[in-house]
DRENGUFI-274242 format. One line per field, with one value per residue (C-alpha): residue number from 1; residue in one letter; z, x, y. Coordinates in nm, 3 decimals, decimal comma. Layout:
nr: (NUM|...)
rest: (A|...)
w: (Z|...)
u: (X|...)
v: (Y|...)
//
This chain:
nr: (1|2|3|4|5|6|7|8|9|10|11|12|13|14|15|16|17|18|19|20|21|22|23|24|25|26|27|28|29|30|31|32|33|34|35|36|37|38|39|40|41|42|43|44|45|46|47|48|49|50|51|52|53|54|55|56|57|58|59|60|61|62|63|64|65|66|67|68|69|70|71|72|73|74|75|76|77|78|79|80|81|82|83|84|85|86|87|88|89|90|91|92|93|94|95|96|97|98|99|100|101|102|103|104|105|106|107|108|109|110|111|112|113|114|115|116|117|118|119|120|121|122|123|124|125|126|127|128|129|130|131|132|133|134|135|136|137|138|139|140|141|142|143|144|145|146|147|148|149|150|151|152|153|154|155|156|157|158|159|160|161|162|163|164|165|166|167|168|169|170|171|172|173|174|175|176|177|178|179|180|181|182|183|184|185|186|187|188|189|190|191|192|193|194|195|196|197|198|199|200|201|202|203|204|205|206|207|208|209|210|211|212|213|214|215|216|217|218|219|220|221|222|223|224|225|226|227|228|229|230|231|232|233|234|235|236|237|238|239|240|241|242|243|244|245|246|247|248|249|250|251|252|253|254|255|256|257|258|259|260|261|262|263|264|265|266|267|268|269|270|271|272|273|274|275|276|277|278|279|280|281|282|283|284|285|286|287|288|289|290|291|292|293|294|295|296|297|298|299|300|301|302|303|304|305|306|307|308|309|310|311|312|313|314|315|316|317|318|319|320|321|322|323|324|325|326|327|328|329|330|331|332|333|334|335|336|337|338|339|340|341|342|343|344|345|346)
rest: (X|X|X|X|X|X|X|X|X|X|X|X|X|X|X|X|X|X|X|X|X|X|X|X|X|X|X|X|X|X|X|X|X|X|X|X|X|X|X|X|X|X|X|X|X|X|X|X|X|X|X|X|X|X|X|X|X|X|X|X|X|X|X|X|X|X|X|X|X|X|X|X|X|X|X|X|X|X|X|X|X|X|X|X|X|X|X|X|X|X|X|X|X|X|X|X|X|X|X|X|X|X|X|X|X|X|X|X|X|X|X|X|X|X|X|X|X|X|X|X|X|X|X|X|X|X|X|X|X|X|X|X|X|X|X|X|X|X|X|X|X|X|X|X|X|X|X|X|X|X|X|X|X|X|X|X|X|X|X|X|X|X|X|X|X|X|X|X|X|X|X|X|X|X|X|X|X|X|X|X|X|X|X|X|X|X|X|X|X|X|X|X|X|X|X|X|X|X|X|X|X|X|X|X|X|X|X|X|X|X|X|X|X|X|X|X|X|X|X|X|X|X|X|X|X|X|X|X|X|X|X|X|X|X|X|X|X|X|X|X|X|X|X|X|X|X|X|X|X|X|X|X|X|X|X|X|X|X|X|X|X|X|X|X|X|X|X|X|X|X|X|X|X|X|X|X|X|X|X|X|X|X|X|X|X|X|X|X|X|X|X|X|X|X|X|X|X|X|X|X|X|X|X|X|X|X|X|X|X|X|X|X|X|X|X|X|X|X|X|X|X|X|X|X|X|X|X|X|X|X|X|X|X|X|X|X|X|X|X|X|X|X|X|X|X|X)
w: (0,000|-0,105|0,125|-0,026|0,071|-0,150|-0,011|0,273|0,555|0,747|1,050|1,292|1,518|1,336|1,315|1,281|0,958|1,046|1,371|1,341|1,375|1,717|1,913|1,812|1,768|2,096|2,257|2,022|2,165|2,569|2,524|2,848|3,018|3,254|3,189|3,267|3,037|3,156|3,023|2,699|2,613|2,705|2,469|2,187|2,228|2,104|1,774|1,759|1,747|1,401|1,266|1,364|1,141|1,272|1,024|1,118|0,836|0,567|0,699|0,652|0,280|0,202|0,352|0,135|-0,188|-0,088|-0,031|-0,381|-0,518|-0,400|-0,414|-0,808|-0,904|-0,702|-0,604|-0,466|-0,615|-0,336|-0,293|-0,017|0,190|0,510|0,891|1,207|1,518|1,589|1,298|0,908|0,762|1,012|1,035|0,994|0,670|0,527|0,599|0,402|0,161|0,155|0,117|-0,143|-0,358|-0,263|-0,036|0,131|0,339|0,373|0,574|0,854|0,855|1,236|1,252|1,585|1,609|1,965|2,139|2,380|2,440|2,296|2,018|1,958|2,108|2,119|1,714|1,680|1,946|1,691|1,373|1,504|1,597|1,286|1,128|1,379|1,225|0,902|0,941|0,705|0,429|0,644|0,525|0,768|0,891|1,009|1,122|1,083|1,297|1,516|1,361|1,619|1,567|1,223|1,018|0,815|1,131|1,306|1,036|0,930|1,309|1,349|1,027|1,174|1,522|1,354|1,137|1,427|1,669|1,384|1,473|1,763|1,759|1,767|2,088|2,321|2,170|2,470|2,686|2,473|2,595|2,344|2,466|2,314|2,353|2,343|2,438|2,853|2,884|3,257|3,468|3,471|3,087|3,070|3,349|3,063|2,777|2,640|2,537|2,759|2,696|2,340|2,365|2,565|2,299|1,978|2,205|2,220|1,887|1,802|2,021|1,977|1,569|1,657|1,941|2,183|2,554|2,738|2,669|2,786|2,785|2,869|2,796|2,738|2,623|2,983|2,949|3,284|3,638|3,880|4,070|3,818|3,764|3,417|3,268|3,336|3,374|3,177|2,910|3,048|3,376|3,236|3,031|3,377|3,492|3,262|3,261|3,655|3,550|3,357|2,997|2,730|2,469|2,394|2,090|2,117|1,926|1,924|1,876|1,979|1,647|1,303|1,150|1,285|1,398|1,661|1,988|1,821|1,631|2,002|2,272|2,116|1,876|2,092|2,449|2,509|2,241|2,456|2,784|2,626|2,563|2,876|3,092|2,815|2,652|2,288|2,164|1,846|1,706|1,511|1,276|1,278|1,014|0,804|0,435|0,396|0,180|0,444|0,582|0,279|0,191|0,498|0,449|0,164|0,340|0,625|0,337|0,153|0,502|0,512|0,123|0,060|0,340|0,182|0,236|0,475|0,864|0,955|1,287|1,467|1,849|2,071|2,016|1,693|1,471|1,683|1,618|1,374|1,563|1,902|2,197|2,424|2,675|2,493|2,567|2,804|2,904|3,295|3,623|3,796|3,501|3,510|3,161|2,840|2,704|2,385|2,327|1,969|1,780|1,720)
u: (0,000|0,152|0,033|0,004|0,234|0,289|0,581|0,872|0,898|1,242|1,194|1,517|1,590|1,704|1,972|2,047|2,251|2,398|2,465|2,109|1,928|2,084|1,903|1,551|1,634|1,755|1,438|1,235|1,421|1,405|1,050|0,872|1,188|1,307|1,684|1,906|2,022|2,428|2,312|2,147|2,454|2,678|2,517|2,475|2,880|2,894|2,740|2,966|3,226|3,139|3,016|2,645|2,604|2,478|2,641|2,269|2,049|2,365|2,430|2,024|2,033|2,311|2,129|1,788|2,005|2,149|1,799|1,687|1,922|1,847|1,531|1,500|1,752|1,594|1,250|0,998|1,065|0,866|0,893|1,086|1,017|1,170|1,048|1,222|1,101|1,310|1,423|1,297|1,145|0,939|0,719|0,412|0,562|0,638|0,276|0,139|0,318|0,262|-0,117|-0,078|0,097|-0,223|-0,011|-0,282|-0,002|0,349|0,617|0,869|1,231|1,339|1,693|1,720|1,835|1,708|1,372|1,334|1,103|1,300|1,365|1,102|0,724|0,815|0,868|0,560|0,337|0,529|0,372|0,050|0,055|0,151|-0,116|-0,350|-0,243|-0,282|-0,620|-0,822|-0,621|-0,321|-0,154|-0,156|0,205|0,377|0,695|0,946|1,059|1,362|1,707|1,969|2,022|1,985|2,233|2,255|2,364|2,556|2,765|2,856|2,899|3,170|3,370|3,436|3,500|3,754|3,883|3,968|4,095|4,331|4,468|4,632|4,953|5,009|5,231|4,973|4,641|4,646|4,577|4,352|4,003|3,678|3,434|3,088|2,902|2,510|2,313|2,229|1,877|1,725|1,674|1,357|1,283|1,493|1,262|1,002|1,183|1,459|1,702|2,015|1,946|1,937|2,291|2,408|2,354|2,508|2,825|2,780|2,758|3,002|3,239|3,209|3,258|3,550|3,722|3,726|3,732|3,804|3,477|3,245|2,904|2,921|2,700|2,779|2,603|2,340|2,151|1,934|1,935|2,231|1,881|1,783|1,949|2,041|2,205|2,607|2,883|2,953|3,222|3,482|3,498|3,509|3,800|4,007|3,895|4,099|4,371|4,431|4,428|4,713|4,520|4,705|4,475|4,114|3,839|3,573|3,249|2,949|2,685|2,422|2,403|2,397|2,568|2,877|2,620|2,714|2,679|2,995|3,178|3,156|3,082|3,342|3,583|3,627|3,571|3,629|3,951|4,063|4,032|4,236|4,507|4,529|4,509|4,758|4,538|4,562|4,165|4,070|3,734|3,528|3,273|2,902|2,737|2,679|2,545|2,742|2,588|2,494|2,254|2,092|2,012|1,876|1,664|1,542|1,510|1,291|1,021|1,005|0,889|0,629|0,493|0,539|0,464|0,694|1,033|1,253|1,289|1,589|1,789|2,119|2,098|1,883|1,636|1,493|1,308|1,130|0,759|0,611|0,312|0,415|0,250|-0,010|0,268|0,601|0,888|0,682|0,830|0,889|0,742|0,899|1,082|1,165|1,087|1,106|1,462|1,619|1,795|1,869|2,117|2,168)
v: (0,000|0,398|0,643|0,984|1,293|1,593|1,768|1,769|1,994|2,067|2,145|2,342|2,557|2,867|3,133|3,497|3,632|3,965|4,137|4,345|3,984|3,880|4,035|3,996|3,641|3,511|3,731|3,494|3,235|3,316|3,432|3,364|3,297|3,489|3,553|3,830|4,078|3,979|3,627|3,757|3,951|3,699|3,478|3,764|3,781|3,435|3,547|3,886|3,664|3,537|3,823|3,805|3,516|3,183|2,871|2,653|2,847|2,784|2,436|2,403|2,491|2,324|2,013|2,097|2,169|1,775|1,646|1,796|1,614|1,275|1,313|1,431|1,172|0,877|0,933|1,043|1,393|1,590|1,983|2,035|2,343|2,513|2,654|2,752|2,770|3,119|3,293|3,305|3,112|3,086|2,774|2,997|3,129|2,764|2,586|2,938|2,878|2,513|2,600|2,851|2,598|2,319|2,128|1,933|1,632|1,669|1,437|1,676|1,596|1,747|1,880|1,652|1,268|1,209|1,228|1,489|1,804|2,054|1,819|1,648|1,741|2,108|2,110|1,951|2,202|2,451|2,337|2,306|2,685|2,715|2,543|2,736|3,020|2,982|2,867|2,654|2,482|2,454|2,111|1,798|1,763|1,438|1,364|1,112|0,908|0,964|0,823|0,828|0,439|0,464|0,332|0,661|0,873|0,589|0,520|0,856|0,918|0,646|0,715|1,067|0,968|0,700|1,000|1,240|0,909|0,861|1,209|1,148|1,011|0,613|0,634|0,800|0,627|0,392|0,671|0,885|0,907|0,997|1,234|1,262|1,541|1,605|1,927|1,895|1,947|1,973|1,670|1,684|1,714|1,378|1,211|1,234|1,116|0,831|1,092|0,986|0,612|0,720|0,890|0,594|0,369|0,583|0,600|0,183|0,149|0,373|0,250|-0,148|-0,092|0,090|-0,125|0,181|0,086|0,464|0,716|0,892|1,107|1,443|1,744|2,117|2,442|2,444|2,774|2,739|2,885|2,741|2,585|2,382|2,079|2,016|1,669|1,656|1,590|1,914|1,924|2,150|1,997|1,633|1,781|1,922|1,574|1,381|1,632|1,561|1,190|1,277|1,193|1,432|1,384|1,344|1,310|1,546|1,415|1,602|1,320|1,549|1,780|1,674|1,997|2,200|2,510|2,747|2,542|2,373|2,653|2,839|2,555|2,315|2,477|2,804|2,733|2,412|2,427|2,726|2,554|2,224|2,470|2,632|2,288|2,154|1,851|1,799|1,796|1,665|1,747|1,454|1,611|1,595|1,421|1,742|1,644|1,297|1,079|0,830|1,081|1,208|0,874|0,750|1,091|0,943|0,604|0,751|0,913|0,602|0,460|0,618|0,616|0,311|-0,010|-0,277|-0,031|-0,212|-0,006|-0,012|0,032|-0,070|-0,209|-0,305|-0,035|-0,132|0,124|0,420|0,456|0,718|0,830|0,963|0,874|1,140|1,118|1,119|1,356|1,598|1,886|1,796|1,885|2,198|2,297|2,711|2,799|2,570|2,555|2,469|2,253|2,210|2,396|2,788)
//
């Protein structure tokens, strides 16, 4: 049995382009939250530092230009069109397009591997505003399923994280450790969600392909309240960690993002980098998936899914293949929490 979709929606985060954008940005994206203005400019220094410019809206066409591609040269050759949840195009401007052009179903591709709120439930409480807002004639909208254990992502994953390990130098690899890194989210978001098993078991299936025995999971880029417990440990003290073990060098692989935006131009390749030369560890970063091939096809992969019942699903682990429709109860935001963060990309 084919099941009938007209178009594909990508669905991310978002991004300023020029210094005047940074502002009204991260206000869309600390609305309702109560943060203070020494924390808003700290964060609108990040951007300064690149001119203004986040790399997630570039990184976002380049990955639609790739998707074109496959999807005109191999089927099925959908429209593909483009919201954010922060910055233009907004998702509001995407579904009104989408109706204009008589879009009546369309499949969303989220810029997130892993199930969470902020990456999951809160993108879809976005397009149904969005839909709300456009009224009558917005297009039905549904997602596809989460691909963290996908072969597409975990296979990518590992042939960078064997690229970078291959960086450090034959005579110390018995010491090196491997980092992974993932977006901390607050402890009580993750109460309501798989998202650190789901970490946990990329890093397993990373690590058994590649025969690596010394790693771990830590988190980075926390924007809440001291009060609030968020996911850790965090990445810059696990890095003084293994410098006091007397570990000299380390692979840094940020599992948690599938393009090189600004939580890892900044988070990773500044701070962090900075703080590796100042406790005197050699870091080497592994890349994020990005547009390799792997990816777009399994893009592909995930669409035919849904369209057409006989296409194989397939997954790596124990997990198996995530569902499609989520549950009433998945990924909730958590009890307590103070405000709603992000948690997926800038």
């Amino acid at each position: 049995m084919n099941v009938l979709f007209d178009a594909l929606l990508v669905v991310s985060f978002g991004g300023p382009e020029g210094m005047e954008e940074v502002m009204p940005f991260l206000h869309n994206v600390l609305r309702g939250r109560n943060i203070p203005q020494d924390r808003l400019r700290e964060v609108a220094h990040h951007y300064e530092l690149f001119g203004g410019v986040s790399p997630l809206n570039r990184q976002n066409r380049a990955l639609i230009d790739a998707l074109r591609t496959e999807l005109e040269r191999s089927g099925p050759n959908l429209p593909i069109y483009w919201g954010n949840r922060n910055w233009t195009p907004l998702l509001a401007e995407a579904m009104q397009q989408m109706k204009q052009d008589g879009i009546k179903r369309a499949l969303a591709f989220f810029t997130s591997a892993y199930s969470s709120y902020s990456g999951c439930r809160q993108y879809r409480e976005d397009i149904q505003r969005a839909q709300a807002s456009v009224g009558t004639g917005a297009p039905e909208v549904e997602k596809l399923r989460v691909f963290y254990n996908h072969p597409g992502f975990i296979e990518p994953t590992t042939e960078n994280v064997r690229r970078a390990w291959e960086q450090i130098p034959q005579e110390r690899k018995a010491t090196a450790r491997v980092a992974f890194t993932a977006h901390s989210i607050p402890q009580a978001m993750a109460a309501g969600c798989t998202y650190e098993e789901q970490l946990r078991e990329v890093c397993r299936l990373v690590t058994e392909t590649l025969n690596l025995q010394s790693w771990s999971l830590v988190y980075q880029s926390r924007s809440g309240p001291p009060s609030q417990p968020w996911l850790e440990p965090d990445i810059l003290k696990h890095l003084s960690d293994l410098t006091a073990e007397g570990i000299t060098d380390v692979v840094v692989a940020p599992i948690g993002f599938i393009s090189d935006h600004m939580e890892v131009l900044y988070d990773l390749d500044t701070e962090a980098r900075q703080h590796c030369e100042a406790i005197g560890l050699n870091m080497v970063r592994a890349a994020t998936v990005g547009t390799h091939p792997a990816f777009i096809r399994m893009t592909r992969e995930l669409i035919l899914e849904r369209m057409e019942s006989d296409t194989k699903r397939r997954s790596l682990g124990k997990d198996g293949p995530r569902h499609d429709v989520c549950p009433v109860d998945c990924c909730l935001p958590g009890i307590g929490m103070s405000g709603r963060p992000d948690q997926t990309g800038r």
